[in-house]
Structure formats: C-alpha cells, structure tokens
Chimera marker file (.cmm) of the C-alpha trace (Angstrom):
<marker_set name="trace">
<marker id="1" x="0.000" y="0.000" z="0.000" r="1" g="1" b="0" radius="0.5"/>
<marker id="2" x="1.052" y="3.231" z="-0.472" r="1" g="1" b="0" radius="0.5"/>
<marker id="3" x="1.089" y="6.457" z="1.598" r="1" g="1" b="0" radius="0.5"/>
<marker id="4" x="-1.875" y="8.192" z="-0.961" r="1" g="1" b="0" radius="0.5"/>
<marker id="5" x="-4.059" y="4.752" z="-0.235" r="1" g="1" b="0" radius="0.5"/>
<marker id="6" x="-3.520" y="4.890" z="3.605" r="1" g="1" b="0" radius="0.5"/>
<marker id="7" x="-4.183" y="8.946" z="3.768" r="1" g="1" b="0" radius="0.5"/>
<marker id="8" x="-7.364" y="7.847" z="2.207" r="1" g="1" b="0" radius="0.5"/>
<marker id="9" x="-8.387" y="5.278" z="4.392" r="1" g="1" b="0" radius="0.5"/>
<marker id="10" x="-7.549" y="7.002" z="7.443" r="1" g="1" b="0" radius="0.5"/>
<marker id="11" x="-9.249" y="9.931" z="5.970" r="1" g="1" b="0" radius="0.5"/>
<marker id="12" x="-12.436" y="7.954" z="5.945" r="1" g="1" b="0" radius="0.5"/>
<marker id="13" x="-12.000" y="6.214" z="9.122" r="1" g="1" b="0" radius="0.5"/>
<marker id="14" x="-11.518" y="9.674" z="10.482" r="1" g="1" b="0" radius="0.5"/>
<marker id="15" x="-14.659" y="10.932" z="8.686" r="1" g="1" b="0" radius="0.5"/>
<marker id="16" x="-16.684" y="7.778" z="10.127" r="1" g="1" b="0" radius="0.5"/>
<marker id="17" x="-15.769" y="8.262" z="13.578" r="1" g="1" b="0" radius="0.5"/>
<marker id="18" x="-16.532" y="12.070" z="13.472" r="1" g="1" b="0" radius="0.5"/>
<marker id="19" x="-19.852" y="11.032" z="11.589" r="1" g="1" b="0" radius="0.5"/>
<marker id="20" x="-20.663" y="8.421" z="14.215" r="1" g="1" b="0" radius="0.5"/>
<marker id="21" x="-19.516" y="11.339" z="17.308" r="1" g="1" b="0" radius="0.5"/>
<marker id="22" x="-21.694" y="13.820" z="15.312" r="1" g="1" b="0" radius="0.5"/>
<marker id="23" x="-24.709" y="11.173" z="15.977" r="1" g="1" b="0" radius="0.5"/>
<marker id="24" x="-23.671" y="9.857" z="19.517" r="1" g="1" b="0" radius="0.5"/>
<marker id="25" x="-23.684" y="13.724" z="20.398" r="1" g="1" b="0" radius="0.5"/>
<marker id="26" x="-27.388" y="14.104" z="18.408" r="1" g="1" b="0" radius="0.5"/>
<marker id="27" x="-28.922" y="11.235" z="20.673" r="1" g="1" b="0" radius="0.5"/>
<marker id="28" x="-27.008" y="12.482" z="23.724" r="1" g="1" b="0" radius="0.5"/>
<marker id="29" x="-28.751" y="16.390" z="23.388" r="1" g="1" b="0" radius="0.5"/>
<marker id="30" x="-32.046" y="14.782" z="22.083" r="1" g="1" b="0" radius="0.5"/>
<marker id="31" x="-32.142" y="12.330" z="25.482" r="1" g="1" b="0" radius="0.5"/>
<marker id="32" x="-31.206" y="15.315" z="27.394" r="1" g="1" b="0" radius="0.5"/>
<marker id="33" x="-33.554" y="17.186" z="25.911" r="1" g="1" b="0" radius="0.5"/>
<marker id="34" x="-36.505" y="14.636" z="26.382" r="1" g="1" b="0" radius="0.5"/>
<marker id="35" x="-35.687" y="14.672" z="30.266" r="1" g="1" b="0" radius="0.5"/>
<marker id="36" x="-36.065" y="18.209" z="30.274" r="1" g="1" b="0" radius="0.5"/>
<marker id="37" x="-39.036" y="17.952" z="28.674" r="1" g="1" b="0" radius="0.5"/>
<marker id="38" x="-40.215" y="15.277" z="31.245" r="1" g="1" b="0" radius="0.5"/>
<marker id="39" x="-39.418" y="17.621" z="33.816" r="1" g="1" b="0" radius="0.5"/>
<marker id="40" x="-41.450" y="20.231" z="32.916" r="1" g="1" b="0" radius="0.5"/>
<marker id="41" x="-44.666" y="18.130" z="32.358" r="1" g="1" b="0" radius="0.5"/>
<marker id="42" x="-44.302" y="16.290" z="35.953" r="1" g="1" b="0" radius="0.5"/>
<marker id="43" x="-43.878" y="20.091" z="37.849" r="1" g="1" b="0" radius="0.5"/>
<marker id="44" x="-46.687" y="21.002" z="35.305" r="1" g="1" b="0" radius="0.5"/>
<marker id="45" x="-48.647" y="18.254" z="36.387" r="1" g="1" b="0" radius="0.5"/>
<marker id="46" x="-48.232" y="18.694" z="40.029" r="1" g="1" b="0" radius="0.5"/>
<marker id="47" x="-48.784" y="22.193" z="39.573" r="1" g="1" b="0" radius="0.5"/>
<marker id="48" x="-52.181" y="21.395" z="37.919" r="1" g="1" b="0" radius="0.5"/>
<marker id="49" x="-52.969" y="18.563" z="40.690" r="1" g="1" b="0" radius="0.5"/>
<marker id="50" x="-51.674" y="20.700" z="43.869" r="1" g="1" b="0" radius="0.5"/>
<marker id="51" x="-53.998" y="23.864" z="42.128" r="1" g="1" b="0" radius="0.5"/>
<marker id="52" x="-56.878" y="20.981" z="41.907" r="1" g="1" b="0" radius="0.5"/>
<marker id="53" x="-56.518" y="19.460" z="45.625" r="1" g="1" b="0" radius="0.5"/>
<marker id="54" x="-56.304" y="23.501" z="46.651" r="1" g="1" b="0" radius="0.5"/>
<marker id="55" x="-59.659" y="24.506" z="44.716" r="1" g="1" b="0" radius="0.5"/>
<marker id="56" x="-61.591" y="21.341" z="45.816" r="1" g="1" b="0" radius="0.5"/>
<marker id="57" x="-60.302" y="21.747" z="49.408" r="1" g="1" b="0" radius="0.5"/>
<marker id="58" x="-61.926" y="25.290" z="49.580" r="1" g="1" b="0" radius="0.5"/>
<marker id="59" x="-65.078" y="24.033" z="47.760" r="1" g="1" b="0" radius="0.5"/>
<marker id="60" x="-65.554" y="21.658" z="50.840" r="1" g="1" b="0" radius="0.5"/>
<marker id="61" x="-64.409" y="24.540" z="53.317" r="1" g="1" b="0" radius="0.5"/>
<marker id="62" x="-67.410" y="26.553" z="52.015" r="1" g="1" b="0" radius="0.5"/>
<marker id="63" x="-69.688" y="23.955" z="51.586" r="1" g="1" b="0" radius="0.5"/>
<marker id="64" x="-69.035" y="23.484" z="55.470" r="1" g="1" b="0" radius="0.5"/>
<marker id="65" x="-69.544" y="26.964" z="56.411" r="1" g="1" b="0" radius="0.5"/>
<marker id="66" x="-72.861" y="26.832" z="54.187" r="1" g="1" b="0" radius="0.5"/>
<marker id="67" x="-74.197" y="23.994" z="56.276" r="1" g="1" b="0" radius="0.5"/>
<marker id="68" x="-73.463" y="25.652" z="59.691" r="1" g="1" b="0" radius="0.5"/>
<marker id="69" x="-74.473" y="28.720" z="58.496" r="1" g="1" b="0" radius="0.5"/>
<marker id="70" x="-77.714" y="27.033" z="57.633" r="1" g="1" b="0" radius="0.5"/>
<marker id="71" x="-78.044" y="25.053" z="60.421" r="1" g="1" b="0" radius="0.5"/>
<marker id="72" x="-77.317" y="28.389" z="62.262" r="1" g="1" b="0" radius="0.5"/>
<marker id="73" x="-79.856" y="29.961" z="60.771" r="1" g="1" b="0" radius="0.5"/>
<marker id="74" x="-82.994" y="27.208" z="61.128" r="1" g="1" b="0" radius="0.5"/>
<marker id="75" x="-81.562" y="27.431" z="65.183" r="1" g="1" b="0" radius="0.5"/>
<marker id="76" x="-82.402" y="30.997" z="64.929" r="1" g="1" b="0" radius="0.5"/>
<marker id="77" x="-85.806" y="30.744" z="63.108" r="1" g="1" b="0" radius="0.5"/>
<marker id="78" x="-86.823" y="28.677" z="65.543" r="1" g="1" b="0" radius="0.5"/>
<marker id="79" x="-86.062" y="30.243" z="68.422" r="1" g="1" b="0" radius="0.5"/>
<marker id="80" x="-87.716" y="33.426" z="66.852" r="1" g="1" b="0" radius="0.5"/>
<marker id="81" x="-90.557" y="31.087" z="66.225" r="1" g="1" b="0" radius="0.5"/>
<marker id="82" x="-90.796" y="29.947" z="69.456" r="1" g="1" b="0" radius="0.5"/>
<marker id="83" x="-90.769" y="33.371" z="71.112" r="1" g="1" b="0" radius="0.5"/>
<marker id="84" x="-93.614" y="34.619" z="68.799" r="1" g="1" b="0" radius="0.5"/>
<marker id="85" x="-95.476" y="31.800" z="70.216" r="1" g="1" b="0" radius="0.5"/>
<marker id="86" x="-94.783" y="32.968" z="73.820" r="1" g="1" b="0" radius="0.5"/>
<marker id="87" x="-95.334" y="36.199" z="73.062" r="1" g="1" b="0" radius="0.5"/>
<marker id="88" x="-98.579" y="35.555" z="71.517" r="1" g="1" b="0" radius="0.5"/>
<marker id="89" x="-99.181" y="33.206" z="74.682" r="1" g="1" b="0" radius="0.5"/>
<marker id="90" x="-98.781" y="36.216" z="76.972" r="1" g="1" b="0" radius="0.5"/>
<marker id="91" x="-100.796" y="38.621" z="75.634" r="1" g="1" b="0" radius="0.5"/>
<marker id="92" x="-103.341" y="36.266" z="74.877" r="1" g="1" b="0" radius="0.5"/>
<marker id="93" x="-103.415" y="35.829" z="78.913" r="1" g="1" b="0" radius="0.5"/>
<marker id="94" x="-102.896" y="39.088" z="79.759" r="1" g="1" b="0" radius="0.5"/>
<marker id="95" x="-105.749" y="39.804" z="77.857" r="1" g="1" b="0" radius="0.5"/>
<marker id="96" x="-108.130" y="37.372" z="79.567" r="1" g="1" b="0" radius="0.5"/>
<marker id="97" x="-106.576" y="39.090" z="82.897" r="1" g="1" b="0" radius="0.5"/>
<marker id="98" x="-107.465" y="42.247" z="81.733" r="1" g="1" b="0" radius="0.5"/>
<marker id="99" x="-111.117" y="41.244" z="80.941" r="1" g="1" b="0" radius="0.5"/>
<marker id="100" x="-110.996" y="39.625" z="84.042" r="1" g="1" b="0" radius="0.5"/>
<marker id="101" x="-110.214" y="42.601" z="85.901" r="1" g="1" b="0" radius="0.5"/>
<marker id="102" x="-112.675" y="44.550" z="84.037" r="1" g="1" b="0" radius="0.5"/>
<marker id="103" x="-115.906" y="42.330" z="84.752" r="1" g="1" b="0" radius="0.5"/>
<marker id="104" x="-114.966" y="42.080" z="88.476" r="1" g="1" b="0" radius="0.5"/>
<marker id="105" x="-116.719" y="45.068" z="89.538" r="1" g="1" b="0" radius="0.5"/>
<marker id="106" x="-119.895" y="43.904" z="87.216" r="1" g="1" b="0" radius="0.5"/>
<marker id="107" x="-119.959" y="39.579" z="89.045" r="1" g="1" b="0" radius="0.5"/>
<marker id="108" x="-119.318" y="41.138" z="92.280" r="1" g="1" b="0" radius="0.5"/>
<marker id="109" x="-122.152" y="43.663" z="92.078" r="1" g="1" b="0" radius="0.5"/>
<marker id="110" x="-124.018" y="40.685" z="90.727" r="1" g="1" b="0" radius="0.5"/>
<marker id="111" x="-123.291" y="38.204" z="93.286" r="1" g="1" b="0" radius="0.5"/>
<marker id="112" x="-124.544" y="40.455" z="96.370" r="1" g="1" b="0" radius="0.5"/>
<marker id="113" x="-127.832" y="41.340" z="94.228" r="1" g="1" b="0" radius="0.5"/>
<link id1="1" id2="2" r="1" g="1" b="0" radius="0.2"/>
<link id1="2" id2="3" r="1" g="1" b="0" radius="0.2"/>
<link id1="3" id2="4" r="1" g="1" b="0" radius="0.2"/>
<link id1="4" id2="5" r="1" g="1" b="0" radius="0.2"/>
<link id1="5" id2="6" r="1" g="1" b="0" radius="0.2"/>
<link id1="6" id2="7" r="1" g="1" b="0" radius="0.2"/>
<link id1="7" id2="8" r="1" g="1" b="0" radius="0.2"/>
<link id1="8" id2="9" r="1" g="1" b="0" radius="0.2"/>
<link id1="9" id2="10" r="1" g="1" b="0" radius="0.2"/>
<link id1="10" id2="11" r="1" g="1" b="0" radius="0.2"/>
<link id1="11" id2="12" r="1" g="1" b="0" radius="0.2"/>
<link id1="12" id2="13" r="1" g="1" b="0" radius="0.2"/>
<link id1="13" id2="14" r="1" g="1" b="0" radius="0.2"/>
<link id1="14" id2="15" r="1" g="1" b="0" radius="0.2"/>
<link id1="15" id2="16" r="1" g="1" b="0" radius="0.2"/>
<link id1="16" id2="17" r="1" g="1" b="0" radius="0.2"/>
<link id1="17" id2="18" r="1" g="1" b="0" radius="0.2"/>
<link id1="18" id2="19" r="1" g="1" b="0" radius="0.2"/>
<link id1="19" id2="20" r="1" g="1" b="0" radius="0.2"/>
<link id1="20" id2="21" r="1" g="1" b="0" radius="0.2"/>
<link id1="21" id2="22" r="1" g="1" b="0" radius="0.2"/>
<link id1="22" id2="23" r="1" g="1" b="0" radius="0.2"/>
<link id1="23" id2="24" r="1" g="1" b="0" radius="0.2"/>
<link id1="24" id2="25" r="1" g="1" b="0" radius="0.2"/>
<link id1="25" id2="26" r="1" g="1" b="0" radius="0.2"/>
<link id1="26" id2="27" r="1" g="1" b="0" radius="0.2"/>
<link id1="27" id2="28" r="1" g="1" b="0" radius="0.2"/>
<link id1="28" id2="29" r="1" g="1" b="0" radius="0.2"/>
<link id1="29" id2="30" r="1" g="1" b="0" radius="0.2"/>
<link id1="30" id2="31" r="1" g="1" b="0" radius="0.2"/>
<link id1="31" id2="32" r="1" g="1" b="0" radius="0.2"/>
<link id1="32" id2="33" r="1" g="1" b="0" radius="0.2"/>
<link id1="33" id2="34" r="1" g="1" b="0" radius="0.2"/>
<link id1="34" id2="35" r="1" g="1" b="0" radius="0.2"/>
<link id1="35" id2="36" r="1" g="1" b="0" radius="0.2"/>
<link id1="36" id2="37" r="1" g="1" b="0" radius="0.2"/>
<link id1="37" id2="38" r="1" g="1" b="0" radius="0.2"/>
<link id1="38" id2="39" r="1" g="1" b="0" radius="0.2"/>
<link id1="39" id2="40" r="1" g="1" b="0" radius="0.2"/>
<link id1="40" id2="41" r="1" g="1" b="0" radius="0.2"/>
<link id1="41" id2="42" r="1" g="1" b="0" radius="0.2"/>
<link id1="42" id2="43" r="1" g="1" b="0" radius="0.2"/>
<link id1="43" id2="44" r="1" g="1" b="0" radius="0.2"/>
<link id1="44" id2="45" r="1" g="1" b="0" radius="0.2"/>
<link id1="45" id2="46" r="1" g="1" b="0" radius="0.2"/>
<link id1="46" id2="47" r="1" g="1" b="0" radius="0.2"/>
<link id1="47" id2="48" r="1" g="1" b="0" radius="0.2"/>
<link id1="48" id2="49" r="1" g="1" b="0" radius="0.2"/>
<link id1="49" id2="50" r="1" g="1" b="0" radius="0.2"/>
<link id1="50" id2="51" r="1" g="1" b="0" radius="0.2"/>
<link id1="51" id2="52" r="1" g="1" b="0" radius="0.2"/>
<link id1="52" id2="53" r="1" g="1" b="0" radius="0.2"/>
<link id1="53" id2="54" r="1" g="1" b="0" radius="0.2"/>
<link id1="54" id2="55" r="1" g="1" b="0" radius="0.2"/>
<link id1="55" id2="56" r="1" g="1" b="0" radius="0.2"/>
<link id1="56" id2="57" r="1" g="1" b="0" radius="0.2"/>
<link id1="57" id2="58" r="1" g="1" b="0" radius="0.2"/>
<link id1="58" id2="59" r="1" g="1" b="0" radius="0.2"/>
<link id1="59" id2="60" r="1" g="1" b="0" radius="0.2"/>
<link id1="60" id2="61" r="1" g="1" b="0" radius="0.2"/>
<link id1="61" id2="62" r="1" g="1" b="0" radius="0.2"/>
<link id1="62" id2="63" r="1" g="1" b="0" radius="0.2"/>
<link id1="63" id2="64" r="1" g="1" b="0" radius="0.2"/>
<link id1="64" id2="65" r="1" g="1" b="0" radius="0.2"/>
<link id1="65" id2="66" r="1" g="1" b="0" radius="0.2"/>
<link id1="66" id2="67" r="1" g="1" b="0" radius="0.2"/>
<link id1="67" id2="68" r="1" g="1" b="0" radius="0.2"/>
<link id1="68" id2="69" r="1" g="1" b="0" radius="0.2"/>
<link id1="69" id2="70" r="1" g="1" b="0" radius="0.2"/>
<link id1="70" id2="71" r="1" g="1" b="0" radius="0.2"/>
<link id1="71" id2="72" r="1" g="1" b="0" radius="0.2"/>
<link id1="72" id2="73" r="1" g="1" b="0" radius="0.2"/>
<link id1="73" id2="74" r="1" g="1" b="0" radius="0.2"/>
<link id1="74" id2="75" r="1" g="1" b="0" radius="0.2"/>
<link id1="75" id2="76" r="1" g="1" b="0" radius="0.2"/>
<link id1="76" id2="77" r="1" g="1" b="0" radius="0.2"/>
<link id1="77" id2="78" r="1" g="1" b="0" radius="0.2"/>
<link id1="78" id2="79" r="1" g="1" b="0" radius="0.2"/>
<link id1="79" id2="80" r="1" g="1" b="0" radius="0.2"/>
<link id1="80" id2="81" r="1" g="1" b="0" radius="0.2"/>
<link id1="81" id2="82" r="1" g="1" b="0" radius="0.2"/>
<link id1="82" id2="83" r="1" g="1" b="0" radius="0.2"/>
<link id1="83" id2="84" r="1" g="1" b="0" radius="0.2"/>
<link id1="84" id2="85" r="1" g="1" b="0" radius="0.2"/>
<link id1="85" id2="86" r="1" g="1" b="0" radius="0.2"/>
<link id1="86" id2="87" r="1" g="1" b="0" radius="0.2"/>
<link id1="87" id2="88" r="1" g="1" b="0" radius="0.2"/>
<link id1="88" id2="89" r="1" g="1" b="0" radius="0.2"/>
<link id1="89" id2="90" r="1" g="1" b="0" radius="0.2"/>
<link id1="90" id2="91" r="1" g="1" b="0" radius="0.2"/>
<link id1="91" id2="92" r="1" g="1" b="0" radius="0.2"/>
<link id1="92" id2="93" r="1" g="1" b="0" radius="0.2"/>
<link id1="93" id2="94" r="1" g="1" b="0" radius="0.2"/>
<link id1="94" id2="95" r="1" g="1" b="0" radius="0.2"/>
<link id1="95" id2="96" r="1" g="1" b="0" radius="0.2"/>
<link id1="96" id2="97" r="1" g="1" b="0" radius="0.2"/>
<link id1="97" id2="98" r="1" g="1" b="0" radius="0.2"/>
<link id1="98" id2="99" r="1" g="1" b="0" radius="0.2"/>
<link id1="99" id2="100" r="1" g="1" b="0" radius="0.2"/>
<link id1="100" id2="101" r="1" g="1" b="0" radius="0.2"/>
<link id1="101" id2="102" r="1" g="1" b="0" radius="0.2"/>
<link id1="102" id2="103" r="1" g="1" b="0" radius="0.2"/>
<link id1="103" id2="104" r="1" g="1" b="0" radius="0.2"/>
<link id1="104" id2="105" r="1" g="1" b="0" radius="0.2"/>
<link id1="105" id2="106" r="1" g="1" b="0" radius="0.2"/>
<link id1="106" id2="107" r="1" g="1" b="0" radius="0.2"/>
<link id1="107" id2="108" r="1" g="1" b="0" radius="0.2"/>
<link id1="108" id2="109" r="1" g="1" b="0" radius="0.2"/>
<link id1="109" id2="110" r="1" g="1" b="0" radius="0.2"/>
<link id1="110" id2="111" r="1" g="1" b="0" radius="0.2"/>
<link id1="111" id2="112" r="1" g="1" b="0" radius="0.2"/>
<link id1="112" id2="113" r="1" g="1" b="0" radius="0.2"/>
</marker_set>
C-alpha cells in the first residue's frame, strides 16, 4: 500500500468516527432534551394537581360553612318562632286578665244582688 491509499483510508475512518460522534452527540442532546421535557410536564402536572386538591379543598371549606351557616340559621328561626309563640301566649293571657279585671266590679255587684 502506499502512503496516498492509507491517507485515504484514514481519511475515511476519520470521517466515520466524526460522523458516528456527530450522531452519539445528536442522541445524547435529544435524550437530554426529552428529560427536560419530562421535567417540565411532571412540575406542570403537580402544579395542575396541587392547584386541583387547593380549589376542591376550599369548595368543601365553604360547603361546610354553608351547612353551619344554615343550620345556624334554622336554630335561629326557631327560636324566633318559638318566642312569637310565647309572646302571643302572653298577651293572649294578659288579655283574659285584663277582661278579668274589668268584669270584676260587674260579678261582684251581681253576686250580692
């Protein structure tokens, strides 16, 4: 073989290996880029889930205060309810008192006749 023949060869073999370095560095940055891009959609995700767990935690934190609020609220109306009633009751018998009081003079008057 001559020098020309081996130039040429190594030439190639040189060209090869920078060819086959050119791709092992292509799959390295595309890998590396792929994790990246895992990355991002797993925070993006928990973002999304943590946001989620946040905004269905508060829905249940005011559905709770709805119910006592509610409950609060029926408590209330009934006690106003039941004071009506008692109120209603008193001046019902304070009004049977009253005409009591008033025909007292007339039965007593009556009863010594």
């Amino acid at each position: 073989m001559d020098v020309a023949n081996i130039t040429r060869e190594r030439i190639s073999i040189d060209k090869t290996v920078a060819q086959e370095e050119e791709r092992i560095k292509e799959v390295r940055e595309v890998s590396e880029a792929d994790r990246q891009k895992q990355v991002l959609i797993l925070e993006a995700e928990a973002k999304a889930q943590e946001s989620l767990v946040r905004e269905v935690k508060e829905a249940q934190a005011r559905e709770t205060a709805s119910k006592h609020r509610a409950v609060e609220l029926t408590t209330l109306a009934q006690a106003e309810h039941e004071a009506a009633g008692k109120q209603a009751e008193a001046k019902r018998l304070l009004a049977d008192a009253y005409r009591a009081e008033q025909a007292a003079p007339g039965l007593a008057e009556a009863q010594r006749a």
